[in-house]
C-alpha positions as CSV (number, residue, x, y, z in Angstrom):
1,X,-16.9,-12.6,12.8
2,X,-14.0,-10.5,12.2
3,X,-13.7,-7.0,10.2
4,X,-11.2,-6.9,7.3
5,X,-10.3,-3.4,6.2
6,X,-8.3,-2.1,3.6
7,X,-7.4,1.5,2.9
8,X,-5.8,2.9,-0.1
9,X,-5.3,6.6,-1.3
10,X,-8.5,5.9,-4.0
11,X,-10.9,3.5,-2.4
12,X,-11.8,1.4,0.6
13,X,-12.4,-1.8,1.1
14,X,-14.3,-4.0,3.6
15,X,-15.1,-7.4,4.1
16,X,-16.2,-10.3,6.8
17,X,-14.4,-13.4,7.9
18,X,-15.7,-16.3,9.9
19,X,-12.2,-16.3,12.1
20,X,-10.8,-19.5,10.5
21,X,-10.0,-19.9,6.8
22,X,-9.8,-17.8,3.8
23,X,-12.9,-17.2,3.3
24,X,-14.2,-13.3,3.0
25,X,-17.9,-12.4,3.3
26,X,-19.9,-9.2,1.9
27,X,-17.3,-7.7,0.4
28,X,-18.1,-4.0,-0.3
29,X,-15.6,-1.2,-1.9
30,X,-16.1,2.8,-2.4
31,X,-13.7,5.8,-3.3
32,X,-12.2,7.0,-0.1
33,X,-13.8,9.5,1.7
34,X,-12.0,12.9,1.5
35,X,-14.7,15.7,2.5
36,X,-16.4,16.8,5.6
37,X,-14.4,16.2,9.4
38,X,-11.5,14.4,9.5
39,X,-12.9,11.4,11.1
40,X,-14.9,10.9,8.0
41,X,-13.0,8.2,6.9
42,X,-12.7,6.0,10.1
43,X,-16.6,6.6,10.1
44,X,-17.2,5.6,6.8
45,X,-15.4,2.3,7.1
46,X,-17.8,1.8,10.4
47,X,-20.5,2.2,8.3
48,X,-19.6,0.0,5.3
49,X,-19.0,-2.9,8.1
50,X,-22.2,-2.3,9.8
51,X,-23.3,-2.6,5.8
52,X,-21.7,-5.6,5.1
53,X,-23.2,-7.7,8.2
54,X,-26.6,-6.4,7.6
55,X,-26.1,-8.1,4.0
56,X,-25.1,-11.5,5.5
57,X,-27.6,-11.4,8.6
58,X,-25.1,-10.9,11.0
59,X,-25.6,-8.5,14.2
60,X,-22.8,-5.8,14.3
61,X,-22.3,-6.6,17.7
62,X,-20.7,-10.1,17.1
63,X,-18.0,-8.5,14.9
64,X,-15.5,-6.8,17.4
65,X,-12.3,-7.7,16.2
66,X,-11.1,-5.5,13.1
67,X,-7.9,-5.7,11.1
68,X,-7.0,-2.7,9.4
69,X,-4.5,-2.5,6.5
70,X,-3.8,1.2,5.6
71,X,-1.7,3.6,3.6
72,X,0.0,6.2,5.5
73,X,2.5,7.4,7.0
74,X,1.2,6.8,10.8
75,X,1.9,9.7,13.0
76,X,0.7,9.5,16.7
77,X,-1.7,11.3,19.1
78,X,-2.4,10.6,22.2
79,X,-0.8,6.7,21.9
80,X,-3.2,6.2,19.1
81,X,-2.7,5.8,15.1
82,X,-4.1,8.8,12.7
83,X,-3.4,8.8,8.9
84,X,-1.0,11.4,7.2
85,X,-1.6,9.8,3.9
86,X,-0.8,12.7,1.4
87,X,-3.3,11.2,-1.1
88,X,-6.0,11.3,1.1
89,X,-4.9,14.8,3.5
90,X,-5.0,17.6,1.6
91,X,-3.6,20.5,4.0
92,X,-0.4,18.0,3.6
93,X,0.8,19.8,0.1
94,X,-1.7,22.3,0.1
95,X,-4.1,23.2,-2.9
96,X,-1.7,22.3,-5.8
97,X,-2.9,18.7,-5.4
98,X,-6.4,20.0,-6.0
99,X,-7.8,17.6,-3.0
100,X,-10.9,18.6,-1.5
101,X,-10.2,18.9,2.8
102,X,-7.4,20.6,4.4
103,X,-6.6,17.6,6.8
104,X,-3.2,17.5,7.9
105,X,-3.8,13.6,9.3
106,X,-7.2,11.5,9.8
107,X,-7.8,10.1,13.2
108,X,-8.4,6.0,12.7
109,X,-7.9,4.0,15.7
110,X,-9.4,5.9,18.4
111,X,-12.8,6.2,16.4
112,X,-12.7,2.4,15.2
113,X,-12.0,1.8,19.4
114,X,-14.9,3.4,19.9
115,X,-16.6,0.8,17.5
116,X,-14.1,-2.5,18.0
117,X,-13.2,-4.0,21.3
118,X,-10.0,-5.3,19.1
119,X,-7.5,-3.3,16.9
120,X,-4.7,-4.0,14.9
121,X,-3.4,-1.5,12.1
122,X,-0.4,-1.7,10.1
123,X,0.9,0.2,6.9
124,X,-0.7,-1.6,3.9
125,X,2.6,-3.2,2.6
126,X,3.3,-4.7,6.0
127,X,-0.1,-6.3,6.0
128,X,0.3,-7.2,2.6
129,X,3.9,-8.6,3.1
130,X,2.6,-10.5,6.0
131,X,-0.4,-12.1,3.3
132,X,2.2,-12.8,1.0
133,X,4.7,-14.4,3.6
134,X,1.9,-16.8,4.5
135,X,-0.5,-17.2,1.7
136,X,1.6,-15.8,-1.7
137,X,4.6,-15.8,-3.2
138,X,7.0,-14.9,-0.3
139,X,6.4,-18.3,1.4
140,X,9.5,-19.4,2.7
141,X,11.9,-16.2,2.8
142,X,13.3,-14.9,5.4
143,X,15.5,-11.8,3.3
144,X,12.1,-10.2,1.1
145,X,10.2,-7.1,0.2
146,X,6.6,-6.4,-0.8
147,X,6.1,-3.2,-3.4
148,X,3.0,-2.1,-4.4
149,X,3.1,0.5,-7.4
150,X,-0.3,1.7,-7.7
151,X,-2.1,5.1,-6.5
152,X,1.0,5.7,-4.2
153,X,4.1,3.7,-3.8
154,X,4.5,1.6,-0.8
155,X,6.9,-0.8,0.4
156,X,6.6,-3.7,3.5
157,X,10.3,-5.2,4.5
158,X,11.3,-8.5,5.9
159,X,15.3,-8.8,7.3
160,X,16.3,-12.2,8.9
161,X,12.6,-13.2,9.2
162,X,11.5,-10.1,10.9
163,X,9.2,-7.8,9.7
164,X,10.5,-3.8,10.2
165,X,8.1,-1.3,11.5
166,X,10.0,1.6,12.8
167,X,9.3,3.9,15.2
168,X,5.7,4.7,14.2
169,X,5.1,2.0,12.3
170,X,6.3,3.6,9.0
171,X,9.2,1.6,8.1
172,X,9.4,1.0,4.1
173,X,8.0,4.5,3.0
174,X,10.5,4.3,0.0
175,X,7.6,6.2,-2.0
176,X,9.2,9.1,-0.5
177,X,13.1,8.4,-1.4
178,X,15.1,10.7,-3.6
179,X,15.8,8.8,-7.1
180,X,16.2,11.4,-9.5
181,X,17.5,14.9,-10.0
182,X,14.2,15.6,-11.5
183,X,12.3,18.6,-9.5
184,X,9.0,19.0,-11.8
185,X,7.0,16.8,-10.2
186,X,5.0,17.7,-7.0
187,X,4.3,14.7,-4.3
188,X,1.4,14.8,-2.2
189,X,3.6,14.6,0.9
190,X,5.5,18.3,-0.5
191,X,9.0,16.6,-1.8
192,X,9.7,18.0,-5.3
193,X,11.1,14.6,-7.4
194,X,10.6,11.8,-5.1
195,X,9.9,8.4,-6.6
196,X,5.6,8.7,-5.7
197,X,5.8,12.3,-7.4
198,X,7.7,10.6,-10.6
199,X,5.9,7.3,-10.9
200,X,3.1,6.5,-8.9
201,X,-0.3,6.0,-10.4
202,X,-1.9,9.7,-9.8
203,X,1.5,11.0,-11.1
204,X,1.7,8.9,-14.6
205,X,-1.2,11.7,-16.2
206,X,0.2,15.1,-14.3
207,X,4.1,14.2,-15.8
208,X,2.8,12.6,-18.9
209,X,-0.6,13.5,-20.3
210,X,-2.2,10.4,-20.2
211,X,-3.3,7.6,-17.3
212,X,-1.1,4.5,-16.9
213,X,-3.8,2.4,-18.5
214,X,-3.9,4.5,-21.6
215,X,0.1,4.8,-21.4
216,X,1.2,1.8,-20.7
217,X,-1.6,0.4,-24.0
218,X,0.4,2.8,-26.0
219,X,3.7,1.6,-25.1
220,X,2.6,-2.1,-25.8
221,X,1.1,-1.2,-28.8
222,X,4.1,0.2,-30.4
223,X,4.1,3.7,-29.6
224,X,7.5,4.9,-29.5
225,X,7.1,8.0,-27.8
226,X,5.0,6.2,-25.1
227,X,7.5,3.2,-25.2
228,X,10.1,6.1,-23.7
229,X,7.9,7.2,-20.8
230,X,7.4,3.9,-19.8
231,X,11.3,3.2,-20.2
232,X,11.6,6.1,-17.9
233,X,9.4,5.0,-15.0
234,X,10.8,2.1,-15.4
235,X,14.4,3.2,-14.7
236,X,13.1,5.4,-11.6
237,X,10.9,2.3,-10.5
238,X,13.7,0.0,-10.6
239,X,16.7,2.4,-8.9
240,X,14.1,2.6,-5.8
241,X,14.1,-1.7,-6.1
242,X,17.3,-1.5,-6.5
243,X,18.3,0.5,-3.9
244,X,16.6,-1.6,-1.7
245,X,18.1,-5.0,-2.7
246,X,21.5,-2.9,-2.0
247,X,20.4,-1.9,1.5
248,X,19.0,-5.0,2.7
249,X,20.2,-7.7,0.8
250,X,17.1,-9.1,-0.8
251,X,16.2,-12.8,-2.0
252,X,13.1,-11.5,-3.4
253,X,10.5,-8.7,-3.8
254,X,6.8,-9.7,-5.1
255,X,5.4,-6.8,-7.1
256,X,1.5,-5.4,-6.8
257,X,-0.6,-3.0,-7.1
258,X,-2.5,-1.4,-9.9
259,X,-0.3,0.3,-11.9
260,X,1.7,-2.8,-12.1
261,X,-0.6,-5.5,-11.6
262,X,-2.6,-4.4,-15.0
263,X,1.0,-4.5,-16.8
264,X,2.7,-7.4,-14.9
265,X,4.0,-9.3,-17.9
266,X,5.0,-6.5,-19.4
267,X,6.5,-4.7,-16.6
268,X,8.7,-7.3,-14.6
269,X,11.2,-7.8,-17.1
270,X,12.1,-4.2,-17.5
271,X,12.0,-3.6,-13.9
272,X,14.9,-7.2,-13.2
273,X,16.6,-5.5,-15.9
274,X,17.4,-2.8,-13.9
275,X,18.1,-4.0,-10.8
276,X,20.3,-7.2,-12.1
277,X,22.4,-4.4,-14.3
278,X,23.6,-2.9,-11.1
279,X,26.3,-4.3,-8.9
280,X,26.2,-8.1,-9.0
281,X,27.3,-8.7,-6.0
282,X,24.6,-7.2,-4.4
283,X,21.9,-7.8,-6.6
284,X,22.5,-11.5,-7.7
285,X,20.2,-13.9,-6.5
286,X,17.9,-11.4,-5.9
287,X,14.6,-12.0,-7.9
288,X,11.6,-10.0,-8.7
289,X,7.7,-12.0,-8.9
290,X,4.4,-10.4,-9.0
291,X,2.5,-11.1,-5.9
292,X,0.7,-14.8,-5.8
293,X,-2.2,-13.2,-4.3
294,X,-2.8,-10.7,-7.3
295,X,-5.3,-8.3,-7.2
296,X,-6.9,-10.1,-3.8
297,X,-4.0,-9.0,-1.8
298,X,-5.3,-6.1,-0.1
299,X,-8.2,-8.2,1.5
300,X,-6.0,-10.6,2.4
301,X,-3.7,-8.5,3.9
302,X,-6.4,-7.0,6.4
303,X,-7.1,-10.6,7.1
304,X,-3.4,-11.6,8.1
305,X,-3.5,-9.2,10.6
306,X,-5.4,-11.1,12.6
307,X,-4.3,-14.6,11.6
308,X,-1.0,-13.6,12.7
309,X,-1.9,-11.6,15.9
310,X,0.1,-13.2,18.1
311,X,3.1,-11.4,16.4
312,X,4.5,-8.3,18.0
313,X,2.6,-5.9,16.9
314,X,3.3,-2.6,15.5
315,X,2.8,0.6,17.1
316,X,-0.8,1.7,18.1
317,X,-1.6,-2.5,17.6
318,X,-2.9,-3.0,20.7
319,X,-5.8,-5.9,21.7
């Protein structure tokens, strides 16, 4: 049995799989952990995998390979990955962003080596692109993007059928690009104004007064005041895709996460809009889908990791 693990800004996730198929076993979700040591968070996720093969009978000792999909950015220590996530370290932006720790980065793959005899981490996009490349609805491009709009934002890139990592495996943090000459808005990494601080999820009810759910009901329900705000993250949204399809030449980007997800219908054709608007002949041809594995992709994503293991791997992705 293999660990899947998924790690977002908001909750964890953690399920089993057999090593062959699709199938995912005793799944089991909780809000991330944010108090006590650092480390609390790699041991929680020990603990909810110990959970989950006590559910299905399993010994904890036959699971001891573990792919971990995670929001970040990566920085590294000692060769190995720890989390500077700014939605989950709060000595990143301080007290504004009212987070309960002062954690400037979570340690993850040394404590889960202490657990695993088998590692492999990558940013949550990556892992998610990678899901979507072979499962979703990126199957068969070679020039694609996965975007996630949802607690943060996040971005996994594909060039000439290669996925980019960077240095630190931190490639596609476009959350953190500069889109606007807005500077009300505080992001949980300290940028004033960057596209996470304007539009992501836990952004929507500090700029606006009210949760994406409620705003985006609003909007759809005739609201023209609410219609405006939407029209706005929209705009700032669909500069950032845009200024990827620019940059790397895009043949497609599939769209998740919860923020959009919950909206998709609605959503998508505002975001095309502004990226076809712009430039045709860098944005033509270029098409925006939500992501064929839904809301399912984050488990997935874990478990792509180690379907596709034999890739290179990233940085700190060593068996």
């Amino acid at each position: 049995m293999d660990a899947c693990i998924d790690i977002g800004g908001t909750k964890v996730a953690v399920s089993l799989s057999s090593g062959t198929g699709l199938a995912l076993f005793a799944r089991r979700s909780e809000a991330t952990a944010k108090t006590g040591t650092p480390d609390a968070l790699a041991r929680q996720l020990i603990r909810l995998v110990d959970e989950a093969c006590a559910e299905i009978g399993v010994a904890p000792e036959r699971v001891q390979r573990a792919g971990v999909s995670s929001c970040g950015p990566f920085v590294m220590r000692g060769g190995l990955i720890e989390i500077a996530a700014p939605n989950i370290c709060g000595g990143i932006a301080g007290p504004a962003r009212g987070l309960p720790n002062d954690w400037l980065t979570a340690p993850l793959e040394g404590v889960l080596r202490e657990r695993f005899a088998q590692v492999r981490i990558e940013n949550d996009c990556v892992a998610a692109l990678e899901a979507e490349r072979r499962w979703g609805a990126l199957r068969g491009y070679e020039h694609c993007a996965y975007v996630t709009w949802s607690t943060g934002i996040g971005v996994g890139l594909c060039v000439d059928g290669r996925l980019l990592r960077g240095k630190n495996g931190n490639a596609g943090h476009a959350g953190h690009m500069f889109v606007s000459d807005n500077n009300d808005a505080l992001c949980g990494c300290g940028n004033i104004g960057d596209v996470e601080a304007l539009v992501a999820g836990n952004a929507i009810a500090r700029r606006f007064g009210a949760d994406a759910p409620t705003l985006m009901q609003l909007a759809k329900d005739g609201d023209a005041r609410a219609d405006t705000m939407v029209a706005e993250l929209c705009r700032i949204m669909g500069r950032a895709l845009y200024n990827l399809t620019a940059t790397l030449d895009l043949q497609r980007i599939s769209l998740g996460g919860s923020v959009y997800l919950h909206n998709a219908d609605y959503l998508l054709p505002r975001l095309q809009a502004q990226v076809s608007s712009h430039f045709p002949a860098l944005t033509a041809g270029c098409e925006l889908v939500t992501a064929g594995l839904g809301t399912q992709v984050g488990d997935y994503a874990a478990l792509a990791l180690l379907a596709n293991g034999a890739d290179a791997p990233a940085a700190g992705a060593r068996g």
